[in-house]
N, C-alpha and C positions, 0 to 999 in steps of 0.2 A: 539275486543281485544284491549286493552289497553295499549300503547309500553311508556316504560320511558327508559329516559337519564342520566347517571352520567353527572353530569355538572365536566369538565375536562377544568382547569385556567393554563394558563401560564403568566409570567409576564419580561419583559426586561427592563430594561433604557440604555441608551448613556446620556453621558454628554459630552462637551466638554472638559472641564477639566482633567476627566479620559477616554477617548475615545483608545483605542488599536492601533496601528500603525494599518496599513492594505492598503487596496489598496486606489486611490483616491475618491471611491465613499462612502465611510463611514469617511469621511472629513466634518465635517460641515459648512452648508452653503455651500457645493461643488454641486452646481446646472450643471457645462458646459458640464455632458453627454450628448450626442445627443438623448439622449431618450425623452426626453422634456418633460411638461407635458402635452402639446396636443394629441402627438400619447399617453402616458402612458395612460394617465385618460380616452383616446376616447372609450373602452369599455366599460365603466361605466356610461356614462351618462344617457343612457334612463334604470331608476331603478326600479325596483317593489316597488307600491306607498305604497302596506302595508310594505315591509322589512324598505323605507326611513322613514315611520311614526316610527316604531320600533326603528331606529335609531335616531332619534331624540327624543323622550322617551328615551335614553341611558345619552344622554347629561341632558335632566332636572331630572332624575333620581340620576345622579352622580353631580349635583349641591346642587341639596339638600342634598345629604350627604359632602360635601363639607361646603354646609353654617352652618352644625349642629358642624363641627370638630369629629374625630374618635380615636382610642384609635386601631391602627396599630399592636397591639403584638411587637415582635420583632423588628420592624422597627420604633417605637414609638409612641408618643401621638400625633396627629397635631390639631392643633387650627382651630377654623372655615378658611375657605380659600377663595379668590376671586373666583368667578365664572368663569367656562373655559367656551371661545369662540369658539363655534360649526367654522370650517376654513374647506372649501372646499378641499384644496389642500391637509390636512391629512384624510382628508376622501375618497378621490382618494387613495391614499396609503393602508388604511385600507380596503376599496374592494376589490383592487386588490390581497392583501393579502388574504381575506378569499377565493374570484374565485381561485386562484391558489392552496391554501390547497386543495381546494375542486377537483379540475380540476386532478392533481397529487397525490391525495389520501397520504398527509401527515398533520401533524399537530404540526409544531415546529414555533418559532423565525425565525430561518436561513431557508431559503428553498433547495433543493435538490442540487441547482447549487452555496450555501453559500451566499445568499444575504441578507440582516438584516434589521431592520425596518428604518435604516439611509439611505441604498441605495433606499429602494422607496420612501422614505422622498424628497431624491433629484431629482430624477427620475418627481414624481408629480411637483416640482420646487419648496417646501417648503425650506425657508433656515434658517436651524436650528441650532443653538446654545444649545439645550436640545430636548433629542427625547424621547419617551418611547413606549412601546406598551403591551398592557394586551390581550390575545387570550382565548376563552371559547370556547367550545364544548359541545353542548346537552340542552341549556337552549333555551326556545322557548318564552320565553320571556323578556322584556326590565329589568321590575321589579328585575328576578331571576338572569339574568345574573350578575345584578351590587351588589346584595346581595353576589352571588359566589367570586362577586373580593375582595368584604370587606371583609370577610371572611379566607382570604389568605393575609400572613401578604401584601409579595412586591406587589398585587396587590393595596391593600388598597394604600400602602406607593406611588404610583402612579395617583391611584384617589386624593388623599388628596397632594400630593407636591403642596406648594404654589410656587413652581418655572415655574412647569407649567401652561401656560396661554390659549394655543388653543388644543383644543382635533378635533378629526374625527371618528369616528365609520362606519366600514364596515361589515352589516350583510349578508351573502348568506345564502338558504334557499338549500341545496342538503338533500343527504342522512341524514343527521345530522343538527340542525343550528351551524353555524359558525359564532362567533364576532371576529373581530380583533380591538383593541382600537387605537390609535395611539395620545400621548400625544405631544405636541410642544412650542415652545419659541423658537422663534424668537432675 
């Protein structure tokens, strides 16, 4: 039997500049949680070597659309763009985001307890001045995933922001696959 996925995109940014009051952990560049990013990131290190491949196929996937420039719908045209820097620390973030959807059986931005892609940004110890994050649901491959985001305007408008410089991809493999993207600048 044959079982398929709606591929299911979510898409967020933070900037600095319009960032919502809120507590101090959605402050950017607000790293002094005690969360740190040794205990945050310490379940993630020993990875499933095919999910790390997959995810790394994410990154040269979304560069080459990236060096082509896209045509965004609603969110606009964007001109070829510099290539994003695959960065450890958002891709700490972006695992622990997909284990946790998965772990909790949800699939939003904010998680159960209201915590956004800025609070594990700092958490990991990335210190950011632009944050983003793109979530997918159902796509079992590198390929499909990053065709689903282009596809969707605010996703696309996040692959292709030439303001952002370092990305992190977190794939988990449960019941469904799960990407979490997590765009950054520094």
């Amino acid at each position: 039997m044959q079982t398929s996925f709606r591929l299911v995109v979510l898409s967020g940014t933070l900037w600095a500049a319009t960032a919502c009051g809120g507590s101090s952990a959605e402050t950017p560049g607000d790293s002094s949680s005690d969360f740190g990013s040794a205990d945050y990131c310490q379940g993630i290190v020993d990875w499933d070597d095919a999910w790390a491949t997959m995810e790394a196929e994410v990154v040269v996937e979304m560069n080459k659309r990236r060096a082509a420039g896209a045509d965004c719908n609603s969110e606009g045209v964007f001109a070829p763009a510099p290539p994003l820097a695959a960065n450890g620390l958002l891709q700490c973030a972006g695992r622990n985001h997909s284990v946790d959807m998965h772990i909790r059986d949800y699939f939003q931005h904010e998680s159960p307890d209201e915590f956004h892609v800025g609070d594990r940004a700092n958490w990991a110890g990335y210190p950011w001045v632009a944050i983003g994050e793109n979530l997918a649901l159902g796509s079992g491959t590198a390929v499909g995933v990053v065709e689903g985001w282009m596809g969707s305007d605010g996703h696309c408008r996040n692959i292709m922001a030439p303001d952002f410089e370092e990305l992190g991809i977190g794939y988990y493999k449960g019941k469904h696959p799960l990407w979490t993207a997590v765009f950054g600048t520094r």
